[in-house]
Wavefront OBJ file of the C-alpha trace (Angstrom):
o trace
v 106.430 -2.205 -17.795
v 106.485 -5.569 -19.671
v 108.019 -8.584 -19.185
v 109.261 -10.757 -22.034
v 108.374 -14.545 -21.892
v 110.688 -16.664 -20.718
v 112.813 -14.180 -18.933
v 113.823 -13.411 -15.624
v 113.411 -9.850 -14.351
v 114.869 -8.316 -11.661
v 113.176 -6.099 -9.439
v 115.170 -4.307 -7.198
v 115.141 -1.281 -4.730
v 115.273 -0.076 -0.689
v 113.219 -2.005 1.802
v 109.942 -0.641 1.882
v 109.774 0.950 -1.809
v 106.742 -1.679 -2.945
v 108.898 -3.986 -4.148
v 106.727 -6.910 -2.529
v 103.057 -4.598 -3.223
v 103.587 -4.873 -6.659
v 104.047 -8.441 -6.972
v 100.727 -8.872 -4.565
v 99.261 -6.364 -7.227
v 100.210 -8.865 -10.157
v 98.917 -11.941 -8.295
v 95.257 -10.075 -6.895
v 96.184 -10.359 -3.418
v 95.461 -6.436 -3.238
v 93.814 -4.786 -5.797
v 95.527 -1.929 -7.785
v 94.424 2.269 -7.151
v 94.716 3.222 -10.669
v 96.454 1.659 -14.048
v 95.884 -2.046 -15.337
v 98.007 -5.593 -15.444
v 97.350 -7.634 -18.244
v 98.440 -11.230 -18.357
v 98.580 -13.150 -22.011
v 96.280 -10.540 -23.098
v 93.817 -10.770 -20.129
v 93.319 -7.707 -18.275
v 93.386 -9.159 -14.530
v 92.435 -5.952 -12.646
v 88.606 -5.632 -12.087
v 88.597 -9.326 -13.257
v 88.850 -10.974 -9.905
v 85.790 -12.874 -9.419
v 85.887 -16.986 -9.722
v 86.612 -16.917 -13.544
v 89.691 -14.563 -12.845
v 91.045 -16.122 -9.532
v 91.067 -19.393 -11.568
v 92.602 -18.213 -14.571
v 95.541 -16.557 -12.417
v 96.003 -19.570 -10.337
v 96.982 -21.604 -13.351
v 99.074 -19.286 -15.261
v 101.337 -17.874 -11.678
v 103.378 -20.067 -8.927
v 104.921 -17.722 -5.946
v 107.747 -18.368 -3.168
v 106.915 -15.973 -0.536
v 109.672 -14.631 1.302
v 109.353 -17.105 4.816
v 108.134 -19.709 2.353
v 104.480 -20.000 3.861
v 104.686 -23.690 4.446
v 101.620 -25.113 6.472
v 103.606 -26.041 9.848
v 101.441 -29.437 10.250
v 102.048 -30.487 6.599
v 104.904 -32.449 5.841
v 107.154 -31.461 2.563
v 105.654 -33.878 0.637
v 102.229 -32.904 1.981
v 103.098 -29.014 1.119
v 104.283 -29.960 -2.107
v 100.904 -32.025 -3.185
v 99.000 -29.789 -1.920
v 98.242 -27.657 -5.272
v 97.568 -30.933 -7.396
v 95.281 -32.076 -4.553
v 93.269 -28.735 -4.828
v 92.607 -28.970 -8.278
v 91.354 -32.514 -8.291
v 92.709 -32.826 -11.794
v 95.424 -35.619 -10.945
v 94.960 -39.178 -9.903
v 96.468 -40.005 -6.402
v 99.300 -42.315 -7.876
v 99.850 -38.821 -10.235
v 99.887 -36.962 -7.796
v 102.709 -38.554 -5.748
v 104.684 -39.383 -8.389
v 104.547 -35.834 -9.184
v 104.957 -34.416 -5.962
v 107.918 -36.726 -5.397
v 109.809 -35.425 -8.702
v 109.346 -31.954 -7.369
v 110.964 -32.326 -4.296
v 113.582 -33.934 -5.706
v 114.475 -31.461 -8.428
v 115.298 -28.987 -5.422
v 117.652 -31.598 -3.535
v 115.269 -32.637 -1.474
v 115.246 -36.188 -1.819
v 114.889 -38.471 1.843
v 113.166 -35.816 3.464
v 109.245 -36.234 2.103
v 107.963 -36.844 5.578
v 109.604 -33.585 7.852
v 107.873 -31.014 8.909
v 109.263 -27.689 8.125
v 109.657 -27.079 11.412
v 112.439 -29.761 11.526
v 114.233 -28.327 8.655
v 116.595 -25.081 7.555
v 115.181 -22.483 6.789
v 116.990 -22.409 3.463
v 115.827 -26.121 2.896
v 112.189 -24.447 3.235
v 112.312 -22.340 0.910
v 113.507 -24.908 -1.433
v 110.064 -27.001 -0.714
v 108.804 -23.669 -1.532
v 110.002 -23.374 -4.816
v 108.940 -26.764 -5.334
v 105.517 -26.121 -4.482
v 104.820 -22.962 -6.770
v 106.410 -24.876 -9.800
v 104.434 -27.935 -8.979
v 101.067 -26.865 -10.899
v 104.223 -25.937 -14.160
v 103.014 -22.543 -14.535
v 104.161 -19.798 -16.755
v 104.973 -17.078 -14.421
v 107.172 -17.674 -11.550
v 107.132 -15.105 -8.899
v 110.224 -14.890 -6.244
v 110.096 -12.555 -3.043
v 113.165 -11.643 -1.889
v 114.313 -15.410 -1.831
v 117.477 -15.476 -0.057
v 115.687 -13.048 2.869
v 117.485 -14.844 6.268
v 119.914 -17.076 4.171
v 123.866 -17.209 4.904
v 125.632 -16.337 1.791
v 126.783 -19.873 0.962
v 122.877 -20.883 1.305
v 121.691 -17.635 -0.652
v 123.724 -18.939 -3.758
v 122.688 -22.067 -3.709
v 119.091 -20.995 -3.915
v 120.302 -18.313 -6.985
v 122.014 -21.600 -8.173
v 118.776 -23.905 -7.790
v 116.570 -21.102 -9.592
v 118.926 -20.737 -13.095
v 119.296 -24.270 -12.733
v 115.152 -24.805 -12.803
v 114.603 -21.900 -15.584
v 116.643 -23.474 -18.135
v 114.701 -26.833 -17.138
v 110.849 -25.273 -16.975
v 111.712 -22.554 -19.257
v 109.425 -20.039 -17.101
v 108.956 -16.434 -17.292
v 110.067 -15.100 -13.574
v 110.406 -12.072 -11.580
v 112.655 -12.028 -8.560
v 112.157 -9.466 -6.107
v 115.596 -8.314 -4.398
v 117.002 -6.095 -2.344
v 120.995 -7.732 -3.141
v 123.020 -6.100 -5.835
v 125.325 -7.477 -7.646
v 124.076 -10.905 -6.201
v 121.006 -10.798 -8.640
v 122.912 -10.032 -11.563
v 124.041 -13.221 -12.344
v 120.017 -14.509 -11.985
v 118.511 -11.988 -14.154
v 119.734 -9.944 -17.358
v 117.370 -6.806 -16.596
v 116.761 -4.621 -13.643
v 113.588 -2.725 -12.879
v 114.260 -0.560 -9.779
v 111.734 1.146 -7.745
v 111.247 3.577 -5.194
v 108.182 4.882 -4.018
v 105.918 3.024 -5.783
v 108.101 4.271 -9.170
v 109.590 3.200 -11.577
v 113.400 4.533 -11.560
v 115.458 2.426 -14.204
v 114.523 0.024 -16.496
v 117.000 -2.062 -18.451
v 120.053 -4.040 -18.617
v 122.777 -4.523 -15.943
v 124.819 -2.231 -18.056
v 122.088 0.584 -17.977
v 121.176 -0.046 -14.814
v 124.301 0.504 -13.429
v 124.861 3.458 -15.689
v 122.550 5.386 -14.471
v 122.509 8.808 -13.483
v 119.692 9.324 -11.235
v 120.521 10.736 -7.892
v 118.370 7.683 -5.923
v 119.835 4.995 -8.184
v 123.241 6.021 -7.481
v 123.019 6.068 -3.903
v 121.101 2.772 -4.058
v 124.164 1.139 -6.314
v 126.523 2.558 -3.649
v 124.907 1.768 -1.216
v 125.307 5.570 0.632
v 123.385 6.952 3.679
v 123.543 10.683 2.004
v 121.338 11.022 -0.879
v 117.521 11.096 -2.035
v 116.771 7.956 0.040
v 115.465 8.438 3.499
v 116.569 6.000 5.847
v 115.503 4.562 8.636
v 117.469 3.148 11.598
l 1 2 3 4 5 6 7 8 9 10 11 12 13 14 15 16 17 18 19 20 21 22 23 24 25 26 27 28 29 30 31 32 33 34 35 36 37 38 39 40 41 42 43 44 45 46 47 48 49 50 51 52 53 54 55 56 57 58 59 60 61 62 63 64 65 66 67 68 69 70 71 72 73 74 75 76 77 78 79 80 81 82 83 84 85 86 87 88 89 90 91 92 93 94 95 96 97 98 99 100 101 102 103 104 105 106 107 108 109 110 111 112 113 114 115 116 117 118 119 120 121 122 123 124 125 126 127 128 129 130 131 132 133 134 135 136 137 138 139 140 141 142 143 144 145 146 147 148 149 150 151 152 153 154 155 156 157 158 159 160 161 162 163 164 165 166 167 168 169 170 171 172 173 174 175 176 177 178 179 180 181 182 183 184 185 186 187 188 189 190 191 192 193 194 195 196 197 198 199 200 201 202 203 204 205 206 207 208 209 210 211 212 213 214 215 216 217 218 219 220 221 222 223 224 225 226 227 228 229
């Protein structure tokens, strides 16, 4: 599998499948049983000591599914908190910055809430904010619109083709919502058990044949895909 710069890749499948795993794979938050992820040419697996933590903490930014804000941070805190880190920035840079980013994701008048006194869907906003903050190359989203309304779900599809065109970043959003997705991404990867099933465009991904991709597409209880209530 191999994901074109500047594109945004869908990966889709049932709850459970690895879906999340593999994008804790790509970012070295577990470490892969067999096989190898190479990033710009750097092979990442086995490479995890300070020289390879750094070098994937500047090329990857990720919203986690419940956004992973600190609770005693405010948004503007959570935001800066990257730049801060790094120590690369000077303070007035850093606000300025940090300011900007908030503001790209509509945002603007709350700086100084706590999460806790926020949406849910307004977190994960200061989320997204946060793992572009550092502008890096790979943007990774899990399952973004996990405990959103509808209305608020689009909006967040909305805000993410909205920053991509800006940022230009190469991104893989990890969903469970089909055809919601579709109109993020313009290829599909879909896995189940740890495999992958399809690989290609909405047209071929919909297309296809397979017993377990049908049922997922129709969203069936009978089929290759064991449920559970």
């Amino acid at each position: 599998m191999q994901v074109v710069d500047g594109s945004l890749v869908a990966v889709v499948g049932p709850s459970g499948t690895g879906k999340s795993v593999l994008l804790k794979l790509i970012t070295g938050l577990l470490e892969v049983d067999a096989g190898e992820i190479s990033i710009d040419g750097y092979i990442v697996t086995g490479n995890r000591g300070a020289a390879g933590r750094e070098f994937v903490a500047k090329k990857m930014g990720v919203l986690f599914q419940a956004a992973a804000l600190f609770d005693s941070m405010t948004l503007f805190e959570n935001v800066s908190f990257p730049l801060e880190q790094r120590q690369e920035l000077a303070p007035k840079e850093i606000k300025e910055r940090s300011l900007e980013y908030l503001w790209n994701v509509g945002l603007k008048g709350y700086e100084n809430k706590l999460p806790g006194e926020i949406s849910i869907g307004m977190r994960k906003r200061v989320g997204i904010a946060r793992a572009l903050i550092t502008e890096p190359k790979y943007l990774f989203f899990d399952e973004p619109n996990t405990g959103l309304d509808p209305e608020v779900g689009q909006g967040i599809y909305e805000l993410i083709i909205k920053l991509h065109k800006r940022f230009g970043f190469t991104g893989i959003v990890i969903s469970h919502e089909i055809p919601e997705i579709f109109q993020v991404c313009s290829r599909v990867i879909m896995l189940y058990e740890g495999q992958v099933q399809v690989d290609g465009s909405i047209s071929e991904f919909l297309d296809c044949d397979k017993p377990v991709v049908r049922q997922f597409i129709q969203g069936t209880a009978d089929g290759p895909i064991q449920l559970n209530f």
